[in-house]
C-alpha positions as CSV (number, residue, x, y, z in Angstrom):
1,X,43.1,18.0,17.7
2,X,40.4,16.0,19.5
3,X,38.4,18.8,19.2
4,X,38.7,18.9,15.7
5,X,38.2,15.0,15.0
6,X,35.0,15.2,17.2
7,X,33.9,17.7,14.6
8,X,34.8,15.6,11.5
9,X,32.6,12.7,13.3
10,X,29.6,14.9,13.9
11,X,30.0,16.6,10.4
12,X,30.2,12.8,8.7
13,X,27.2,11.3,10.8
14,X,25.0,14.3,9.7
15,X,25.8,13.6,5.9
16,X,25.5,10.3,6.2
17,X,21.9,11.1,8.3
18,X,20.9,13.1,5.2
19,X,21.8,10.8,3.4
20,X,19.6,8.2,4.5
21,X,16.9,10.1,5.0
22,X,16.2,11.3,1.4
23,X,16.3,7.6,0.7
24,X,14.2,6.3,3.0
25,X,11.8,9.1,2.7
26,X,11.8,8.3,-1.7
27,X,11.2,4.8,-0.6
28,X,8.5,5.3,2.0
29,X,6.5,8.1,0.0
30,X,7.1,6.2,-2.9
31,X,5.3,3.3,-1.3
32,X,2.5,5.8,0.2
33,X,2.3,7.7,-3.2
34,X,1.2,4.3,-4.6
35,X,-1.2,3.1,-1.3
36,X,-3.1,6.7,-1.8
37,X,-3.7,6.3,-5.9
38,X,-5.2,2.8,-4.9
39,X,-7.4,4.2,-2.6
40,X,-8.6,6.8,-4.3
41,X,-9.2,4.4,-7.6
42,X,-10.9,1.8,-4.8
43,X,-13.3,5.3,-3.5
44,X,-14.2,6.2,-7.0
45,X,-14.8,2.7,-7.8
46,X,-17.3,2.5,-5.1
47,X,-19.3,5.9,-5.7
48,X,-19.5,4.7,-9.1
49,X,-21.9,1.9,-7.7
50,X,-23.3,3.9,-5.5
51,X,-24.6,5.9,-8.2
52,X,-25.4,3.2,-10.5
53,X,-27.6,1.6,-7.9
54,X,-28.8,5.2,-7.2
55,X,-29.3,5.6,-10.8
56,X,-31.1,2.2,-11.6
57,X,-33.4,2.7,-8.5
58,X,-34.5,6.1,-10.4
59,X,-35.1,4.4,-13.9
60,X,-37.8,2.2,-11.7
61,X,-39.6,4.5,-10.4
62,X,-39.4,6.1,-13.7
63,X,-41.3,2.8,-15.2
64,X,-43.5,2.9,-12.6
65,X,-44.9,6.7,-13.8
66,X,-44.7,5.8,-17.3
67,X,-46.6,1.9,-16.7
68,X,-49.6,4.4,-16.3
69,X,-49.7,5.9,-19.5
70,X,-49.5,2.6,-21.3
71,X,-52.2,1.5,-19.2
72,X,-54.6,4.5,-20.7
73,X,-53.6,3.5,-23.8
74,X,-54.8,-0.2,-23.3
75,X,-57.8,0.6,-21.9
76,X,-59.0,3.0,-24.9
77,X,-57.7,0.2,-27.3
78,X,-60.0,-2.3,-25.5
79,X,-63.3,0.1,-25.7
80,X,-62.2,0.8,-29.7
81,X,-61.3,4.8,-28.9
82,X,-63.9,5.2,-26.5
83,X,-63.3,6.5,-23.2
84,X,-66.5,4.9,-21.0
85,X,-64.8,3.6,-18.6
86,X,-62.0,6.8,-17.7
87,X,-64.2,7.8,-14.7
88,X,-63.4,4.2,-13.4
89,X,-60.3,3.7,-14.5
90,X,-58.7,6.7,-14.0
91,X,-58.5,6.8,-10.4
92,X,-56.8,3.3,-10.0
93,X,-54.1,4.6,-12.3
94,X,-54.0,7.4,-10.4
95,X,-53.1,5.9,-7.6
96,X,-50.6,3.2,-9.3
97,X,-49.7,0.2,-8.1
98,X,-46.8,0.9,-5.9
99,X,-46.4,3.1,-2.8
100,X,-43.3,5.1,-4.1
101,X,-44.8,7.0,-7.2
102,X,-48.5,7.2,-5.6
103,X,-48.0,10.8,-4.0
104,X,-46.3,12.8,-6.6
105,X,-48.3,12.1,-9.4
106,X,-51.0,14.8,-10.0
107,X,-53.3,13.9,-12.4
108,X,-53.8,11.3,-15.6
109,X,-55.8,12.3,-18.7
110,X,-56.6,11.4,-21.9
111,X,-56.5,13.9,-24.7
112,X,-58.2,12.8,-27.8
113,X,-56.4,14.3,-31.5
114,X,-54.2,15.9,-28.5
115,X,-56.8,17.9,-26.9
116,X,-57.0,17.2,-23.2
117,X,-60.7,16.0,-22.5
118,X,-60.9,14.3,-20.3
119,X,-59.0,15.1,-16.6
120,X,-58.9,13.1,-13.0
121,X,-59.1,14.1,-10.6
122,X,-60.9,17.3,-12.5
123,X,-60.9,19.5,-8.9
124,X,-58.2,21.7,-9.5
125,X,-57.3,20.4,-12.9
126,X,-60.1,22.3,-15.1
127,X,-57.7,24.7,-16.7
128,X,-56.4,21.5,-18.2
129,X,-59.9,20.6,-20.2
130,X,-58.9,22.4,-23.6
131,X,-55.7,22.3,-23.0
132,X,-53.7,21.2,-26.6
133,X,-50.4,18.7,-26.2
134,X,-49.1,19.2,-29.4
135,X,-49.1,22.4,-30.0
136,X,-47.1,22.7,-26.5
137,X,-44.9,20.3,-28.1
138,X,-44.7,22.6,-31.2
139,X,-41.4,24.5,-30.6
140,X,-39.7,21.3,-29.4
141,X,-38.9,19.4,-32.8
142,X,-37.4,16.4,-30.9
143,X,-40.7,15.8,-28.4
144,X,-42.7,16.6,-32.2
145,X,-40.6,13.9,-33.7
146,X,-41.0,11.5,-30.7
147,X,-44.6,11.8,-30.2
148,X,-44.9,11.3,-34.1
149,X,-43.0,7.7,-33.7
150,X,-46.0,6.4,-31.1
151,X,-43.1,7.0,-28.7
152,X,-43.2,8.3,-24.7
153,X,-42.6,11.8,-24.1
154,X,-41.4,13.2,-20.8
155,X,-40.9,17.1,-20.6
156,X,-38.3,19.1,-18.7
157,X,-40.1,20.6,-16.0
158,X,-42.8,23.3,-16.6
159,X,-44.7,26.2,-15.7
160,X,-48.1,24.0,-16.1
161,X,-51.7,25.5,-16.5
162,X,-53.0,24.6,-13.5
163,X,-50.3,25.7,-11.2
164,X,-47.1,24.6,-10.2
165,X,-44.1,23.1,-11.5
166,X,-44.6,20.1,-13.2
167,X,-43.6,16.9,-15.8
168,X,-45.3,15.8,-18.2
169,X,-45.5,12.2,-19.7
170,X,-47.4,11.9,-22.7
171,X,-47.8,8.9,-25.2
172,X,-49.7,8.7,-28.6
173,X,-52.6,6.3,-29.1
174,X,-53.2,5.0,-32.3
175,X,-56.3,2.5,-32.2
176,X,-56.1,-0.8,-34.4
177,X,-56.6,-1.1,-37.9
178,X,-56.4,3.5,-38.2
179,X,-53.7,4.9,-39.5
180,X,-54.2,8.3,-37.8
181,X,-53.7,8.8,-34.4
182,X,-56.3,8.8,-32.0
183,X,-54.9,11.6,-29.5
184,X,-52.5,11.0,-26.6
185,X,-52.5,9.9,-22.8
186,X,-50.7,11.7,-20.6
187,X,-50.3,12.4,-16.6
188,X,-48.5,15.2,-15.0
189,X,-45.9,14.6,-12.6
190,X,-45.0,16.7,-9.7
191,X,-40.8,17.3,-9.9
192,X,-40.2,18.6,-6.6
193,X,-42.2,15.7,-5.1
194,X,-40.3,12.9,-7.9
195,X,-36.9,14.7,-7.2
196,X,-37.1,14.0,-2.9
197,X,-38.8,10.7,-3.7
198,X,-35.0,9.5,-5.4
199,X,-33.6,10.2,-2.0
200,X,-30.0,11.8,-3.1
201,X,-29.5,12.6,0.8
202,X,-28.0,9.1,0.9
203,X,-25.1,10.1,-1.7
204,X,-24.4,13.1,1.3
205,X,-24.2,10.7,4.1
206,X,-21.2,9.7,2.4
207,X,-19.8,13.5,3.1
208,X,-20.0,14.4,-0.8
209,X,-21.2,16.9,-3.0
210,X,-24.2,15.6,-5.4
211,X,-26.1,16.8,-9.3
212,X,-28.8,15.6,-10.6
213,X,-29.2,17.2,-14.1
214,X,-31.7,16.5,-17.1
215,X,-30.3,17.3,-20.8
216,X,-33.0,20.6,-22.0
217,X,-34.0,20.5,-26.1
218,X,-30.4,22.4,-26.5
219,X,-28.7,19.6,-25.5
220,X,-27.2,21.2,-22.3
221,X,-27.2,19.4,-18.6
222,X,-30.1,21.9,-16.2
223,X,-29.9,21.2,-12.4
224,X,-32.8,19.7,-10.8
225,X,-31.3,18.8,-7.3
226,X,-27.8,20.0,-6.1
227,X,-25.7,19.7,-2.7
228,X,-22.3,20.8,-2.3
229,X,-18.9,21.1,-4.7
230,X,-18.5,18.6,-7.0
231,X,-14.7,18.2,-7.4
232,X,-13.3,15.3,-9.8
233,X,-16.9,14.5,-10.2
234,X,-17.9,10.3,-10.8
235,X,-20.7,10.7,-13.1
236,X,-23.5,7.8,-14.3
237,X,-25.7,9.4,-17.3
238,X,-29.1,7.2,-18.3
239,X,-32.2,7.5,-20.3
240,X,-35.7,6.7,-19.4
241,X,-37.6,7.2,-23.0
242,X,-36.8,10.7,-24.2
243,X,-35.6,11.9,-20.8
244,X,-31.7,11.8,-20.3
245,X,-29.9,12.0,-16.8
246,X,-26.8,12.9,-15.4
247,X,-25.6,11.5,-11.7
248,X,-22.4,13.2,-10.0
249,X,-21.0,13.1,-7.0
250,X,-17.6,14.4,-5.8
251,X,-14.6,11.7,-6.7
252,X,-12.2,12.9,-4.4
253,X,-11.6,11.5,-0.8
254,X,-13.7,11.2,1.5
255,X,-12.9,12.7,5.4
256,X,-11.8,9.4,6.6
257,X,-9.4,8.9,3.2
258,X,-8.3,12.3,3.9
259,X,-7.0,12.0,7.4
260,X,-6.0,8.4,6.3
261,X,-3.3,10.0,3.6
262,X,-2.4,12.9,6.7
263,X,-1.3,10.1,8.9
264,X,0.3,7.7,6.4
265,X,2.1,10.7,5.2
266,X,3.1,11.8,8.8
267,X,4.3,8.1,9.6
268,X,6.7,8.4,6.7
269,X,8.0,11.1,7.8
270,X,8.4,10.0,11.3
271,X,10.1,6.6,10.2
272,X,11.9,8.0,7.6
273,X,13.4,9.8,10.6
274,X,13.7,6.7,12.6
275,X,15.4,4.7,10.3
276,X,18.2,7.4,9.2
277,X,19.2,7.9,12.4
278,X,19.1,4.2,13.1
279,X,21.1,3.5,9.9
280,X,23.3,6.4,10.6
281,X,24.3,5.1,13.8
282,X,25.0,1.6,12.7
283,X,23.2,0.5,16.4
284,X,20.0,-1.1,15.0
285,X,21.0,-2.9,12.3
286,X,20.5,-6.2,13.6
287,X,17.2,-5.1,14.8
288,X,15.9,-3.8,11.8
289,X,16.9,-7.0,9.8
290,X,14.9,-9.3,12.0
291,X,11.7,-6.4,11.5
292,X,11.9,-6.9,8.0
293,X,12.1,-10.4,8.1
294,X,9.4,-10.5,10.4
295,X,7.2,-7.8,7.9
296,X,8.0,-10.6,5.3
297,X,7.1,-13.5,6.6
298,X,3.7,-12.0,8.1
299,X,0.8,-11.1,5.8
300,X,-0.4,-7.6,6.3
301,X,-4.0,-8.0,6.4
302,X,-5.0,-11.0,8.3
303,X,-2.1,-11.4,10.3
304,X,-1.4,-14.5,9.5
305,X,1.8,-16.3,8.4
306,X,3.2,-15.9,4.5
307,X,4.0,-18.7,2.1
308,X,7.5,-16.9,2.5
309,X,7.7,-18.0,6.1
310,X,7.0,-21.5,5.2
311,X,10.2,-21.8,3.1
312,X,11.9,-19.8,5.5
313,X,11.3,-21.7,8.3
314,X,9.1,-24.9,8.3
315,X,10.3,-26.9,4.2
316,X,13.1,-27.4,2.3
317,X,12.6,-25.1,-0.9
318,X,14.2,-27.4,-3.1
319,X,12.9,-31.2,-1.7
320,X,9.6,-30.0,-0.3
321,X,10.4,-31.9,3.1
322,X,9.9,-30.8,6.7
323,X,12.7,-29.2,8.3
324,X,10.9,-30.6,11.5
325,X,9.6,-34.5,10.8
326,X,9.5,-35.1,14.3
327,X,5.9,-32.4,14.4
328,X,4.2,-34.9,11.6
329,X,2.0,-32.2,10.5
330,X,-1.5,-32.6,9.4
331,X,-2.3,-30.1,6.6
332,X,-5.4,-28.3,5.5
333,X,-6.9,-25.8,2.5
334,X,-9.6,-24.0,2.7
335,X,-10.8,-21.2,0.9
336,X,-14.2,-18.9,0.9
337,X,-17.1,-19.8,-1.6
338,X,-18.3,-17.3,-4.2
339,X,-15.3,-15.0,-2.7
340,X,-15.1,-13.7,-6.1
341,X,-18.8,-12.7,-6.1
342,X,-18.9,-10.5,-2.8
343,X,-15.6,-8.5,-4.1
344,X,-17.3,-7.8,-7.8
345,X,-20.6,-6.8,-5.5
346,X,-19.7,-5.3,-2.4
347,X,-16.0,-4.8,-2.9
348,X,-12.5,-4.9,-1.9
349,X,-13.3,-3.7,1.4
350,X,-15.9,-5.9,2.8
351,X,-13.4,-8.8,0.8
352,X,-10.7,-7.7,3.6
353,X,-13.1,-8.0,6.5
354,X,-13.9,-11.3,5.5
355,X,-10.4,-12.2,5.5
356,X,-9.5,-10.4,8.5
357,X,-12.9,-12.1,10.5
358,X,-12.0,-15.6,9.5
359,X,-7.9,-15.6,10.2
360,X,-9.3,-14.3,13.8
361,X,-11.5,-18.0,14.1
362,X,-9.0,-19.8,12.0
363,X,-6.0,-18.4,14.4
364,X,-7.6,-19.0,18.0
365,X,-8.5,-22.6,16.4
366,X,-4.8,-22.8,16.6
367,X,-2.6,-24.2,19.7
368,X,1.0,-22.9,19.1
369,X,2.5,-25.1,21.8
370,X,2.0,-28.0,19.0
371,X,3.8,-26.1,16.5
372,X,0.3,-25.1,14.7
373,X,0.4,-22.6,11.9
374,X,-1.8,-20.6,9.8
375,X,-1.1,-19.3,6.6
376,X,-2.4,-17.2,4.1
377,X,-1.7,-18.6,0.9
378,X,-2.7,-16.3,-1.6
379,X,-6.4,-14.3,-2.3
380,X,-9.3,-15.6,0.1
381,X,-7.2,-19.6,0.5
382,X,-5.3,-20.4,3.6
383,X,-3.5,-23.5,4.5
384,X,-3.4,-24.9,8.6
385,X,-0.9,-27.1,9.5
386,X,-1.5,-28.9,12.9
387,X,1.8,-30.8,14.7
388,X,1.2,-34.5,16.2
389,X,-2.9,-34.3,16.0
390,X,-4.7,-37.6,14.6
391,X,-6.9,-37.8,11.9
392,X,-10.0,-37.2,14.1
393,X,-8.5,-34.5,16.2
394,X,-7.8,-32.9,12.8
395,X,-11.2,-33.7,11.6
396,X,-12.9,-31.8,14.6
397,X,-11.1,-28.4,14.6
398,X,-11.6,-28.1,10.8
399,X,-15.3,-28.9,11.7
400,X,-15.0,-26.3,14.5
401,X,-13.7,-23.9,11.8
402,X,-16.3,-24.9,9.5
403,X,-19.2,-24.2,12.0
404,X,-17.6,-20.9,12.8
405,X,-17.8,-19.3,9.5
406,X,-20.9,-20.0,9.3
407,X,-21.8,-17.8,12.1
408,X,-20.3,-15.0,11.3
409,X,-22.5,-12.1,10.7
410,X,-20.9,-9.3,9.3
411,X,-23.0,-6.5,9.0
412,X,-21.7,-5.3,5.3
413,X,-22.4,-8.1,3.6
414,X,-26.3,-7.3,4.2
415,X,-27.4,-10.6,5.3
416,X,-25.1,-12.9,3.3
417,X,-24.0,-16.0,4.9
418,X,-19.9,-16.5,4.8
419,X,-19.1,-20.0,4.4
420,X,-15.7,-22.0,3.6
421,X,-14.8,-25.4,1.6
422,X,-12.0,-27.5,3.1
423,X,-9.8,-30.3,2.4
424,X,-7.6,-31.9,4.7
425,X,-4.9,-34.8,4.9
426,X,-3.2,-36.8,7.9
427,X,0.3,-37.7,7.4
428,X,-0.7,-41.4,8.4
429,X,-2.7,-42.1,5.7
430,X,-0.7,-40.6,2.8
431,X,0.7,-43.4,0.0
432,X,3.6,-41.7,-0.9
433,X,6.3,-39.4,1.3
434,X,3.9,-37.0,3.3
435,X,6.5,-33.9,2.0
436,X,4.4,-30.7,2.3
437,X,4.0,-30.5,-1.6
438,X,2.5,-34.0,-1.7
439,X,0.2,-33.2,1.5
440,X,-0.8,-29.7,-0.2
441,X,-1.3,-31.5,-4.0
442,X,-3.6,-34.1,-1.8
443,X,-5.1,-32.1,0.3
444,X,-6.1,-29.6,-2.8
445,X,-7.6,-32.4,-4.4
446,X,-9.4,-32.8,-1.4
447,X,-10.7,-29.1,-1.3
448,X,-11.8,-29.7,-5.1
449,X,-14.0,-32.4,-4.4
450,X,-15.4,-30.0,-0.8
451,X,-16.0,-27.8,-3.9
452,X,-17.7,-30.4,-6.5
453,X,-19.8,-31.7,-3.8
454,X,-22.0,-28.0,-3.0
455,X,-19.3,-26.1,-1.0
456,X,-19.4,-25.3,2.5
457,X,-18.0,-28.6,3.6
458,X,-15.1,-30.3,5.1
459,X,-13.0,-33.3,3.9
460,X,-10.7,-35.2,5.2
């Protein structure tokens, strides 16, 4: 009979184990289901930067090839058509007026009714003399049509005359007061040299894939540069003149994300275990109340305390009033300037590490024997409340605090300084009841006029 009860009890504890483990383990993956979409939104987010800035670093140099054509063009409208002072010229626009495009650009030349003429450097260019820019433009009714609008032309790259592979940029002179063009000026472009000189490499450090594709007189996307599989590609596209481009780089996560998900999914697992036999077992019940309540009142990313925990433990909900008036707390706001700014620019990421560096100066600022408490009240603001100081003991730490941002030097923010605006209130010096919601409307009136003022300032 015993036998047979201890059998019943082992048979109900692993249903009721089962039991709580499919639940847990819904809740928990359900929770991690929902951390991983975020971060691979916040991964793709940033990529799509990265290729924007990658992007809008290529549309300069871009500018920089085709400021040399236009300066051709205003050096034959300033001799009237003719070309005396090419020779001297020439070589000046040659070698630009930048250090990035100087080395890949091959030749410039001016090519009048669209006849190249005129060549520099002409060693190793004299295949070029004769050479007829519109009838290579013939077969390509979009660079006809562009060319024919006094627009810039940039060509896929070509098998050209004198050897190599090469692009070239071409744009129509017309002189004032003619109707007819006078011919074109136009300078070749080496693309394997222009294609290293964008420095993709740095899209691989990042441990994914990369394209960069131009759009041929079809209308379909031809590689140019290429490294690895693009899966769930991010893609940027822009134009410079007639030339489009595509960016890519693989969307999904990176090796870090990867073994990110493995352990988070792993950790479910695990304390999906945990907690079913735990609940099972009825023996940690207690415990795991006071870890939840603990979880709650604790913010997960600085470390500091919740506004829960300040209704649960330190005001009256209802009355606003201490639970403890015998600590007389002294309350502070602060929050970081432009906080805003730096998450648009340099994202959510670098945010956190802000947050996370100051709740390290704002908690060792802290002395918990007093009853001192720091509290993360929502975004980048935080609130400090400081048992039985006076107003100038008050007044220094917050100036401590204030000094101490200043200093920090986090490497991802590129140089940016970190700074904070403060406002602070003594109990002594409040007109009406110093409940925390009075000290927090005051001292937030405070922190408006730290704001007002310039920012990065304390009052009290």
């Amino acid at each position: 009979m015993q036998g047979i009860q201890k059998q019943e009890k082992k048979r109900t504890y692993w249903f009721r184990f089962l039991g709580c483990f499919v639940i847990m383990a819904a809740i928990l993956f359900t929770i991690a289901g929902v951390f991983i979409s975020n971060l691979i939104q916040e991964q793709r987010t940033h990529k799509q930067y990265l290729l924007e800035s990658k992007g809008h670093d290529m549309e300069v140099q871009m500018s920089l090839l085709i400021d040399r054509v236009h300066a051709m063009r205003f050096m034959l409208m300033a001799e009237q058509g003719q070309p005396e002072s090419f020779d001297v010229l020439a070589p000046l626009v040659l070698k630009g007026w930048d250090d990035k495009t100087e080395s890949f650009v091959q030749n410039v030349a001016l090519a009048p009714q669209g006849i190249i003429r005129y060549v520099y450097p002409m060693n190793g260019n004299e295949m070029l003399v004769g050479y007829d820019l519109w009838k290579a433009a013939a077969p390509n009714p979009e660079a006809v049509e562009t060319l024919r609008q006094g627009k810039v032309y940039i060509t896929p790259p070509i098998d050209l005359v004198q050897g190599g592979s090469g692009m070239n940029i071409c744009l129509p002179i017309t002189l004032p007061g003619e109707a007819d063009s006078w011919g074109m000026a136009a300078i070749v472009v080496d693309t394997d040299k222009l294609v290293r000189s964008f420095g993709l490499k740095d899209i691989s450090e990042h441990g994914a894939g990369y394209s960069l594709e131009y759009r041929d007189m079809e209308g379909n996307y031809v590689t140019l540069a290429s490294r690895g599989k693009l899966e769930q590609p991010v893609i940027y596209e822009f134009q410079t003149e007639s030339m489009q481009w595509r960016l890519s780089m693989t969307g999904t996560l990176d090796k870090a994300g990867v073994w990110t998900v493995v352990l988070l999914c792993v950790a479910a697992f695990v304390v999906s275990l945990l907690l079913a036999s735990n609940l099972a077992g009825r023996k940690l019940k207690k415990q795991m109340t006071v870890l939840f309540r603990e979880l709650a009142n604790t913010d997960s990313v600085t470390g500091c305390s919740s506004r829960h925990f300040v209704y649960e433990k330190l005001v009256d909900q209802k009355s606003g009033s201490w639970n403890y008036p015998e600590m007389k707390y002294s309350l502070a706001i602060l929050d970081v300037d432009h906080f805003k700014d730096v998450n648009d620019t340099l994202g959510h990421e670098v945010g956190d590490i802000i947050l996370q560096e100051m709740a390290k100066i704002l908690l060792n600022s802290l002395s918990r024997d007093k009853g001192d408490c720091a509290i993360r009240f929502g975004g980048d603001e935080f609130v400090l409340l400081f048992g039985n100081r006076s107003r100038e003991q008050v007044k220094d730490i917050l100036n401590h605090i204030l000094s101490s941002v200043r200093m920090l030097d986090i490497p991802e923010m590129k140089g940016m300084q970190v700074s904070v605006s403060i406002g602070g209130v003594h109990p002594d010096e409040m007109q009406e009841e110093a409940t925390y919601k009075n000290m927090l409307r005051t001292a937030d009136e405070k922190l408006y006029r730290a704001k007002e003022s310039g920012r990065n300032r304390c009052i009290v």
